[in-house]
C-alpha positions as CSV (number, residue, x, y, z in Angstrom):
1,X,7.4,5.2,12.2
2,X,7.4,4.4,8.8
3,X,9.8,2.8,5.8
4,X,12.2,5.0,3.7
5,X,12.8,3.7,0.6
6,X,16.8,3.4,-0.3
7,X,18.8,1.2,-3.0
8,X,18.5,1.5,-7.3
9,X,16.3,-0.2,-9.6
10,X,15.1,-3.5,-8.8
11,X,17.4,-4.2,-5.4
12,X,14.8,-2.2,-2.7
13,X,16.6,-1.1,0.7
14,X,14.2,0.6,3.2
15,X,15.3,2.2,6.3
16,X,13.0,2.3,9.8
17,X,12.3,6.0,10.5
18,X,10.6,7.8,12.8
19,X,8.9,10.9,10.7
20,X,6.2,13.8,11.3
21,X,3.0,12.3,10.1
22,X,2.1,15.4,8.3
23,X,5.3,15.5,6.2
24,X,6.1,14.6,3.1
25,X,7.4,10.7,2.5
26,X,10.7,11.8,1.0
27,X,11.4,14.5,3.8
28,X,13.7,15.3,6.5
29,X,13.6,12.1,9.1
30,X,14.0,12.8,12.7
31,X,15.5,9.5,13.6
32,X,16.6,6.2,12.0
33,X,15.3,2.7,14.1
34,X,16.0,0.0,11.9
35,X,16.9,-1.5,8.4
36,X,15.1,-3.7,5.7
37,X,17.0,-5.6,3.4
38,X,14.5,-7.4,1.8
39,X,16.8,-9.7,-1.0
40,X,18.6,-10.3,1.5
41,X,19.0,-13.9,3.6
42,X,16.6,-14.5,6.2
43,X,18.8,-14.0,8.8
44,X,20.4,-10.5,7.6
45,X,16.8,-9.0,6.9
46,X,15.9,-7.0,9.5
47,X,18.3,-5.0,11.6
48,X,16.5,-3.4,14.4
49,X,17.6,-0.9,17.2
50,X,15.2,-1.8,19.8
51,X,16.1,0.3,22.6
52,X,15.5,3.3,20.7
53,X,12.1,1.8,18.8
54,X,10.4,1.2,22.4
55,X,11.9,4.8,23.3
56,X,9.7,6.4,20.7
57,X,7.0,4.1,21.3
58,X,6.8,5.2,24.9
59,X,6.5,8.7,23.4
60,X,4.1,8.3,21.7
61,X,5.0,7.3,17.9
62,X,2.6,4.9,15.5
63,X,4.6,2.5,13.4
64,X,2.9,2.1,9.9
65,X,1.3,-1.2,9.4
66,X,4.0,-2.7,7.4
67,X,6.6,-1.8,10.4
68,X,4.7,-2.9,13.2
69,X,4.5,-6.7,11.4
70,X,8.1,-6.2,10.7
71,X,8.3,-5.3,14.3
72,X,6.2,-8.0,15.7
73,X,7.4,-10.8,13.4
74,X,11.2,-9.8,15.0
75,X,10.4,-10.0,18.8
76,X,9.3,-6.2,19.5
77,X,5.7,-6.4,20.5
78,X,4.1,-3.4,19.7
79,X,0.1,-2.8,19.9
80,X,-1.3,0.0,17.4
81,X,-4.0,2.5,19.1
82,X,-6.7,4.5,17.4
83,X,-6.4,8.2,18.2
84,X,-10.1,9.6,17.9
């Protein structure tokens, strides 16, 4: 899981996605968890669909660093493994 970055110049929307590591940042997505409006109030933020986040967690998929605090900071507890 990682952020897509959305929105013009200067006004930065990112969606949540859940991507193939091994693609290419601006690629196809395979499915869309969440929103980041980060002008935005407080309270209007973050949009998160959590079913589906835990669905793809349970499967297997690694949010980036910068989604798993925007996870974690929203009520989705999510712990990061190391693959060897």
């Amino acid at each position: 899981m990682r952020l897509k970055r959305f929105g013009s110049k200067k006004r930065p929307d990112y969606r949540i996605v859940v991507m193939d590591s091994r693609s290419a940042t601006n690629s196809r997505t395979i499915d869309e968890v969440g929103q980041y409006h980060p002008i935005a109030t407080k309270d209007k933020q973050v949009v998160l669909n959590v079913e589906k986040i835990k669905e793809w967690i349970a499967k297997g998929a690694q949010p980036s660093d910068t989604v798993k605090h925007l996870l974690n900071s929203n009520g989705v507890t999510v712990t990061r493994t190391v693959q060897e």
